[in-house]
N, C-alpha and C positions, 0 to 999 in steps of 0.2 A: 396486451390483454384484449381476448374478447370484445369487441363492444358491447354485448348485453350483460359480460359480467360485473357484478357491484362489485366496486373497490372500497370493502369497510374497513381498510387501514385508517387508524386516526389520524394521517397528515395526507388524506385522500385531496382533498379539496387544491391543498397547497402545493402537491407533488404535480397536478393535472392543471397546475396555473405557470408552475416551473416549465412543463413538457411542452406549452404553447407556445412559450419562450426558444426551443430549439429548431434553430432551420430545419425547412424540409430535408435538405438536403444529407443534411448528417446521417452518417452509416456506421452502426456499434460496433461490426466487424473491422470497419476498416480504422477506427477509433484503437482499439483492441491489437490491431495489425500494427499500427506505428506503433505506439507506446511500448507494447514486448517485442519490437521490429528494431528498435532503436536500440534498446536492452542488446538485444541477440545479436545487432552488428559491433557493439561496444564490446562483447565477450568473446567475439567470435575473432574480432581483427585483432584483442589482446593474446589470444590465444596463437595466430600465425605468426605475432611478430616476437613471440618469444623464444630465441635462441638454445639457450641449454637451461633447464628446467633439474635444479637441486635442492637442497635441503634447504637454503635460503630461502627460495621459491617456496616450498612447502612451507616454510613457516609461517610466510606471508599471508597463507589463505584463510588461516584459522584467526589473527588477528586482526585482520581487513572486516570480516564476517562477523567480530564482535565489536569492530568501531563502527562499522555499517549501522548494526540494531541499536547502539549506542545515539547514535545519530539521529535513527528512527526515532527510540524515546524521546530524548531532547526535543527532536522538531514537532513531533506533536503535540506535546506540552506547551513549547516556547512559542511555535510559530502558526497552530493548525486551532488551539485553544485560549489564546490571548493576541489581542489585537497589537502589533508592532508594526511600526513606520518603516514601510519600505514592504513592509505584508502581509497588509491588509486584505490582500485581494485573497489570500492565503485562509485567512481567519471565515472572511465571508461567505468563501465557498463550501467550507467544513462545518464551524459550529452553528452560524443561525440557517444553514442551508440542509448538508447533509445532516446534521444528528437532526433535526427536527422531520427530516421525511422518513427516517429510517429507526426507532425507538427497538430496544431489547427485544418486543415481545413483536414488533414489525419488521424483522430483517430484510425480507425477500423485496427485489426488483419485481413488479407485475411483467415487463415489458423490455425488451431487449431497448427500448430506446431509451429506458431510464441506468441504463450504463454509463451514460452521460455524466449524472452524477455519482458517479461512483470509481470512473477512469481517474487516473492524471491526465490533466493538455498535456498533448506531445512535446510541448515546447518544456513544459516542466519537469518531464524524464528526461529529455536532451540538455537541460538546468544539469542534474542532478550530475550527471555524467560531465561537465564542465568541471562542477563544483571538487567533484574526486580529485581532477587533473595537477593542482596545486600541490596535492598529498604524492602523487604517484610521482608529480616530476622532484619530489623531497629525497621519497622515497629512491628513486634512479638514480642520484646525487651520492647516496648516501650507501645504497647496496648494489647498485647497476641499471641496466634498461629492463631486463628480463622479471628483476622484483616489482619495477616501475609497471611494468605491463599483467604484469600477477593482480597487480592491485587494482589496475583497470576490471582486470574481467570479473573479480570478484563484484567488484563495483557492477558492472552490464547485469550479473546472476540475481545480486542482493536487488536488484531495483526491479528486474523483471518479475522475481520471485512474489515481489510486495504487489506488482497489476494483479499477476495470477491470483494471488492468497485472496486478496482483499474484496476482485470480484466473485471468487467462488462462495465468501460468507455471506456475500449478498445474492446468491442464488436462492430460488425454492428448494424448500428443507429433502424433494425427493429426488433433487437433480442428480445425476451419476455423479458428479464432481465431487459430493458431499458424501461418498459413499464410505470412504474408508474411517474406522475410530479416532487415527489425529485429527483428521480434517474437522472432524463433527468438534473435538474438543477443541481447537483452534477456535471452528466458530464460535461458541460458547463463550471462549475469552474474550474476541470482539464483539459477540450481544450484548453480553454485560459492560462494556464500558459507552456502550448505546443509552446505558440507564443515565438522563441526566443529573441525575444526585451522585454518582462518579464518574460524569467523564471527563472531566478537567483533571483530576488527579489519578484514576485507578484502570488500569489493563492499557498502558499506551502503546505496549510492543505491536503493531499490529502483523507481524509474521511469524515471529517465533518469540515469546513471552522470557525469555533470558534477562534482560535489564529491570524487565517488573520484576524478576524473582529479586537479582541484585540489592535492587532500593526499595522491595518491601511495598510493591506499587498493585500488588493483583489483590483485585477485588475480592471481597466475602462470596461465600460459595452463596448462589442462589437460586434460584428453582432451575431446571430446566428449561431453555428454549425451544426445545426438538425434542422428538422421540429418543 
């Protein structure tokens, strides 16, 4: 942001006490570089070490892709909206930190540096990518190495896809990123669960809203946030 431009976002104050909090040194690009850097080496090395690629394989990607968002719902529910032992640091960072800077009608980052909060830590996409590892090495047991590794990369696609998504709703409403009708309406679904009178229970998919249709979790239609 500008320096001489006013920030009349209503968590203006607290977001500019948060940003003082971040080292100099920190760089949103290179923040932005790990996190889908990490994704893209997870997808990419699944994708070399896999041998002959069939209808097993194929079927692998469709069900990976929906325990993935599956996953998604759940942990933002269980782990991003309620305080549990072991992650904490999870809850702290999300509900009294990020929904309180960022409200429905206040989406946009001013400032590349406030990607910060809005990233995952690297080390929390490199978590995520671990966490797969137990399912794929089930999975290779059970159908071979080649489904084992289907499952990784699905795994690399579905995590990077969520940096990308998640920061482009937090772009300014005239960013190119935001140009296309899903995208716009994507963001929409995570503005509204920006509103805290639903975000503990209503729009938890944040990439592709499938498990909120499932369990009847997507919010009442409400104004617009954007043009």
């Amino acid at each position: 942001m500008h320096p001489d431009h006013h920030d009349d976002r209503p968590a203006a104050a607290f977001i500019a006490e948060e940003l003082a909090k971040i080292p100099a040194r920190y760089s949103p690009i290179a923040h932005l570089s790990a996190t889908v850097g990490i994704c893209l080496a997870v997808l990419l090395l699944s994708v070399s070490m896999i041998d002959a690629f069939g209808w097993r394989e194929a079927a692998v990607i469709p069900a990976a892709f929906l325990l993935a968002n599956l996953v998604e719902w759940i942990a933002h529910r269980e782990l991003l909206h309620k305080e549990r032992f072991g992650f904490r640091v999870l809850y702290q960072q999300h509900t009294p930190r990020h929904h309180v800077m960022y409200r429905e009608e206040s989406m946009a980052v001013a400032s590349r540096r406030e990607w910060y909060f809005v990233l995952m830590p690297a080390k929390g996409v490199f978590g995520i990518a671990l966490a797969g590892a137990p399912v794929a090495l089930a999975l290779g047991w059970l159908m071979g190495a080649d489904a084992a590794w289907t499952f990784m990369g699905v795994v690399g696609f579905y995590a990077g896809s969520y940096e990308v998504m998640h920061l482009i709703y937090h772009l300014p409403h005239g960013h190119a990123a935001r140009g296309t009708e899903i995208i716009r309406k994507l963001s929409r679904h995570h503005a509204r669960h920006h509103d805290p009178r639903v975000m503990m229970t209503k729009n938890l998919n944040v990439t592709f809203p499938i498990f909120d249709w499932i369990f009847g979790t997507i919010a009442p239609k409400h104004h617009s946030t954007e043009p």
